[in-house]
C-alpha beads as a LAMMPS data file, in Angstrom:
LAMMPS data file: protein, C-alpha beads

187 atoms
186 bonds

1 atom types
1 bond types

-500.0 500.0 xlo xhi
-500.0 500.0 ylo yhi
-500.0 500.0 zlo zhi

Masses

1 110.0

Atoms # bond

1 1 1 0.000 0.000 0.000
2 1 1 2.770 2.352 0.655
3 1 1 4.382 1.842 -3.151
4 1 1 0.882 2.538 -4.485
5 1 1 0.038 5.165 -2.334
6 1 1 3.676 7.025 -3.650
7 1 1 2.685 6.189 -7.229
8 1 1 -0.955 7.081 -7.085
9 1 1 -0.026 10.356 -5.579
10 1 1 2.515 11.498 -8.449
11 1 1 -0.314 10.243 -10.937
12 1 1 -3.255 12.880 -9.833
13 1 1 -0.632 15.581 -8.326
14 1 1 1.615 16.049 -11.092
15 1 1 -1.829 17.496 -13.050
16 1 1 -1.590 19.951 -10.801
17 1 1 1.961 21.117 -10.826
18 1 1 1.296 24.351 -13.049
19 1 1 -2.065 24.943 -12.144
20 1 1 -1.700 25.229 -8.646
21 1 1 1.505 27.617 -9.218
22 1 1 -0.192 29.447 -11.774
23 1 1 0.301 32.835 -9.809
24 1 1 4.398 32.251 -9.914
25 1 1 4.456 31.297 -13.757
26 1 1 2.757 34.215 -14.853
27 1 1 4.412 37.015 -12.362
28 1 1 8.363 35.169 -12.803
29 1 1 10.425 34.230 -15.023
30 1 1 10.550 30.730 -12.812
31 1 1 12.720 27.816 -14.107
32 1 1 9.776 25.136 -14.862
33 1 1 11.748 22.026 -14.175
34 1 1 12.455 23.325 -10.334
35 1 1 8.480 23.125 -10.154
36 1 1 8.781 19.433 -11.121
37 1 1 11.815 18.162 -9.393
38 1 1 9.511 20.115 -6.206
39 1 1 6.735 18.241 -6.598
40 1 1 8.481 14.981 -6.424
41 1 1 11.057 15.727 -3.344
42 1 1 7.929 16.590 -1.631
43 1 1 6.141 13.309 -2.983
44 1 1 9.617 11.335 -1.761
45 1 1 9.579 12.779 1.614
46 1 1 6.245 12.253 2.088
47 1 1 7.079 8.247 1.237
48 1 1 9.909 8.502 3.420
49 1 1 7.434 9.499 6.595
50 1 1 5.566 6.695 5.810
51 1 1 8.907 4.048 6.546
52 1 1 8.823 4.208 10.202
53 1 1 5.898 2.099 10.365
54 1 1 7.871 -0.379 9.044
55 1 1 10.948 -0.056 11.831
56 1 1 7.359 -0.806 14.341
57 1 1 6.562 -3.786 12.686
58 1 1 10.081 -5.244 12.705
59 1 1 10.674 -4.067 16.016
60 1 1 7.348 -5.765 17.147
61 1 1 9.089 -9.001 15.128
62 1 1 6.513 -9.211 12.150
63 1 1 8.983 -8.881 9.886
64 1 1 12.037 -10.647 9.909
65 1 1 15.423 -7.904 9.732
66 1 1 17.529 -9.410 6.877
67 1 1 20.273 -8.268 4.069
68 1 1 17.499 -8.279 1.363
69 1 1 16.175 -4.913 2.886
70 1 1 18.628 -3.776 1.691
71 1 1 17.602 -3.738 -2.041
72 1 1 15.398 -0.471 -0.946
73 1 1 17.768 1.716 -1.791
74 1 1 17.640 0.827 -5.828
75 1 1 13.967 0.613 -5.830
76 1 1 13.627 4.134 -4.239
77 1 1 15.938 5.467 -6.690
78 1 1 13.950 3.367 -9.820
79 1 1 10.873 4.479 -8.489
80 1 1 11.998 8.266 -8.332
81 1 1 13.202 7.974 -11.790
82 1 1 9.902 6.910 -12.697
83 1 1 8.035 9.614 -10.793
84 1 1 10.207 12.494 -12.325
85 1 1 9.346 11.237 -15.931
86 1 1 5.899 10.916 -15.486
87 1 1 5.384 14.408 -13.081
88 1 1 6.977 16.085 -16.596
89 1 1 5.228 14.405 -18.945
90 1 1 1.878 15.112 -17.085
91 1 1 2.289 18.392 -16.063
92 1 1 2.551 19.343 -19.641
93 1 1 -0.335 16.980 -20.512
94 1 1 -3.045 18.009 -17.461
95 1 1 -2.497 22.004 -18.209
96 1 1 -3.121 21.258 -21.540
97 1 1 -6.144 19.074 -21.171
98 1 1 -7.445 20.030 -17.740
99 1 1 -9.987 17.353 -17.966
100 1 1 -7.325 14.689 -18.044
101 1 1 -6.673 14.671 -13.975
102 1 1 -10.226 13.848 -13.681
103 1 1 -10.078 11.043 -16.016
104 1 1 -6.331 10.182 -13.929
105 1 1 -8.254 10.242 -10.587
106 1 1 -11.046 8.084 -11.560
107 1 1 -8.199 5.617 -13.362
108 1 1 -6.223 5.334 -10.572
109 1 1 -9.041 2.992 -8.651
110 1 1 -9.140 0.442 -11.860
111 1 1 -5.651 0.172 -11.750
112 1 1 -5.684 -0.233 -8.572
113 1 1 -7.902 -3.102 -8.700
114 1 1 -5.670 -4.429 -11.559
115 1 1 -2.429 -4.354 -9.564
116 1 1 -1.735 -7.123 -7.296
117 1 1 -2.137 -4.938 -3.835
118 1 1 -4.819 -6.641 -2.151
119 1 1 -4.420 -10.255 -4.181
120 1 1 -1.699 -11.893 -5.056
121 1 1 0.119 -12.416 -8.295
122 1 1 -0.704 -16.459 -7.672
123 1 1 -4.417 -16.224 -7.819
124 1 1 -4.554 -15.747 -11.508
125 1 1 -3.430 -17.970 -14.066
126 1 1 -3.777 -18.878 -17.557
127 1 1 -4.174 -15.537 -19.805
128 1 1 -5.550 -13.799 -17.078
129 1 1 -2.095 -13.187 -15.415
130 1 1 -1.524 -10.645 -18.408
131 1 1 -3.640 -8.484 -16.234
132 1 1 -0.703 -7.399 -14.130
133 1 1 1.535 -8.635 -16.428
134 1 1 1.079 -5.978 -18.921
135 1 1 0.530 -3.945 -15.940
136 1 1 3.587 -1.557 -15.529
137 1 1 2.763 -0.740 -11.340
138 1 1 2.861 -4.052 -11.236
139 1 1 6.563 -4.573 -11.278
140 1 1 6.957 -0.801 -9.404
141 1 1 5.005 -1.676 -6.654
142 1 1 7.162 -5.727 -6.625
143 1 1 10.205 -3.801 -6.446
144 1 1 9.466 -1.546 -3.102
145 1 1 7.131 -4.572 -1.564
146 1 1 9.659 -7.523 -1.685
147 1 1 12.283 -5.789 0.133
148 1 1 9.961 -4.560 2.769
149 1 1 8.824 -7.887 3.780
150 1 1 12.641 -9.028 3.296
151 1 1 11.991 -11.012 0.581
152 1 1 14.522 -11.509 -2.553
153 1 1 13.473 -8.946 -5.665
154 1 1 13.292 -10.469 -8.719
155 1 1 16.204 -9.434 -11.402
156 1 1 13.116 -9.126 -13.691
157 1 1 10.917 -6.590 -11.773
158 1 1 14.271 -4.579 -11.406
159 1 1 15.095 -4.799 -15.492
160 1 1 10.800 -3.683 -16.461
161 1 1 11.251 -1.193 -13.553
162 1 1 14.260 -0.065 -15.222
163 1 1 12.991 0.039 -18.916
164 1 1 9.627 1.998 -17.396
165 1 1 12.150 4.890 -15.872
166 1 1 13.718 5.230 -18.496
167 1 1 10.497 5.326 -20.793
168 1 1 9.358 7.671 -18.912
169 1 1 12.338 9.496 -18.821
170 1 1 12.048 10.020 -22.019
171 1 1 8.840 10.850 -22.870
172 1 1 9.080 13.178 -19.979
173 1 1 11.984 15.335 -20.993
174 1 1 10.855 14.972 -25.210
175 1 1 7.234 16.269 -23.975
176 1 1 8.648 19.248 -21.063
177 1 1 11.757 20.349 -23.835
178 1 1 8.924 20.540 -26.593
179 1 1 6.171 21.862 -24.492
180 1 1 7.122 23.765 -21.439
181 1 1 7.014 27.295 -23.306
182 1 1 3.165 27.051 -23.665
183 1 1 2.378 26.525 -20.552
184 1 1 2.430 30.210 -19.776
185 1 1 -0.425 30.844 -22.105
186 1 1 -2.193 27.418 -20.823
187 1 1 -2.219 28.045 -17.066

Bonds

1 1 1 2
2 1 2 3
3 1 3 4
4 1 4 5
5 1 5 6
6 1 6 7
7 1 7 8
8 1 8 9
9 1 9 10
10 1 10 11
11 1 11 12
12 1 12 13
13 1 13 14
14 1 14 15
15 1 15 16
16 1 16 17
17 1 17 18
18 1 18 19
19 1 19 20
20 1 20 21
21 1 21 22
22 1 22 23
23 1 23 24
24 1 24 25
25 1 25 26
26 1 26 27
27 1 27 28
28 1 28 29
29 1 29 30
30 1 30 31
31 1 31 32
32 1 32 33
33 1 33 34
34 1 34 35
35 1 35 36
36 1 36 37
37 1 37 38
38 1 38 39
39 1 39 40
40 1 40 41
41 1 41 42
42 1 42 43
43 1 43 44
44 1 44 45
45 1 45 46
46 1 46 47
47 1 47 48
48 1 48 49
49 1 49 50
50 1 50 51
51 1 51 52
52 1 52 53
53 1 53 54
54 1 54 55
55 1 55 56
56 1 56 57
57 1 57 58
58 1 58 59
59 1 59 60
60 1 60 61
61 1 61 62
62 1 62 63
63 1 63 64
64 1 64 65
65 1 65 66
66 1 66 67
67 1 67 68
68 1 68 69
69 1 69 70
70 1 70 71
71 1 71 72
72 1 72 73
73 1 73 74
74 1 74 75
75 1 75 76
76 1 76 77
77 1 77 78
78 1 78 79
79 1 79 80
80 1 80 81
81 1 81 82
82 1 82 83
83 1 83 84
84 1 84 85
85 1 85 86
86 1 86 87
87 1 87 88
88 1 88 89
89 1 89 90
90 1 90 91
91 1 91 92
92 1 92 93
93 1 93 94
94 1 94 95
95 1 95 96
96 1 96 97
97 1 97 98
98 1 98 99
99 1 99 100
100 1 100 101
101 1 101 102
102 1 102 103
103 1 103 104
104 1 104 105
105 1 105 106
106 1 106 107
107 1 107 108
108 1 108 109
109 1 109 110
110 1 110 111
111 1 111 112
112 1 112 113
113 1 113 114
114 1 114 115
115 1 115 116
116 1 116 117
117 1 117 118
118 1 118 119
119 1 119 120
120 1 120 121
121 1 121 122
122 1 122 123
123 1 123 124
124 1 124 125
125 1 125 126
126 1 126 127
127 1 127 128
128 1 128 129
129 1 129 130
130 1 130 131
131 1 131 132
132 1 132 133
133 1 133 134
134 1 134 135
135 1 135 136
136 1 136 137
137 1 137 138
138 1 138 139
139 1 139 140
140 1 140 141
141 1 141 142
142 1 142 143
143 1 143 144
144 1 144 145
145 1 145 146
146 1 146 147
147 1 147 148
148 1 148 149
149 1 149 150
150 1 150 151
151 1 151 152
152 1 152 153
153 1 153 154
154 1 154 155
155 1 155 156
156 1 156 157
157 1 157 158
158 1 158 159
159 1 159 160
160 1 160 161
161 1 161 162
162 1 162 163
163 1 163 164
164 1 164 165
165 1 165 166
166 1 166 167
167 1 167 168
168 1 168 169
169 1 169 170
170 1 170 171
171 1 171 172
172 1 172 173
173 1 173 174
174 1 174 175
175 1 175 176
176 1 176 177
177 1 177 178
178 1 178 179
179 1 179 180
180 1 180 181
181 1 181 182
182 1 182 183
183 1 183 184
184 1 184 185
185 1 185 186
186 1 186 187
């Protein structure tokens, strides 16, 4: 829950990245990427105050301490790959089409329901495990849960995880470098 609740967080509040500083885009001439790279040091802190419950549950022994916690530290940094791709590429996108974050809020429960949070991966066989198969939060959400519960990750859910940041990567700088000029005259 605490993986989705970092990703489902970047989804509906990088929409509202330029929006909700509309007043300092349109009085300075304020460096747009600072405004992203913001938005997702505040989303990573946020994550990071959510950790300590963890240190309670070990420290209550539901969770055994082992080295495989350690593989946290590359899924944080995957995962905040990730989230500064997709805050840039939907920053651009939600100013643009304003009725997209709707549309992203009322998404977020069907994926939700799609990702293996409250089932597991086991349950579903046959072609229905291309449900979170083809499911990209999926693997993000593998990658921050299996070291929590000091389980192994799997080299696989590291190399999609990997291939997703830099995706959205990508797409995220192609779509702020292209786009970021309008957003003055969108906001």
């Amino acid at each position: 829950m605490i993986a989705w609740n970092w990703s489902s967080a970047i989804l509906i509040g990088s929409g509202t990245i330029y929006s909700s500083n509309a007043g300092l885009i349109l009085d300075y001439p304020v460096n747009k990427p600072y405004l992203i790279w913001s938005h997702t040091m505040g989303q990573m802190i946020i994550f990071l105050h959510q950790l300590p419950l963890f240190i309670i549950i070990y420290l209550l022994g539901g969770i055994q301490v082992n080295i495989n916690m350690l593989y946290i530290i590359p899924s944080i940094c995957i995962i905040f790959a990730i989230n500064i791709g997709v805050a840039a590429a939907l920053s651009i996108l939600v100013v643009r089409y304003r009725d997209l974050n709707k549309i992203l809020t009322s998404l977020i429960v069907v994926i939700m329901i799609v990702t293996p949070i409250f089932w597991k991966p086991e349950m579903v066989t046959g072609m229905r495990a291309l449900v979170y198969y083809l499911n990209p939060f999926y693997y993000i959400v593998e990658i921050i849960r299996n070291p929590l519960l000091g389980l192994e990750p799997k080299l696989f859910h590291y190399v999609v995880s990997s291939i997703i940041a830099l995706a959205s990567l990508l797409v995220g700088a192609f779509a702020h470098k292209r786009y970021s000029k309008y957003v003055v005259f969108w906001v």
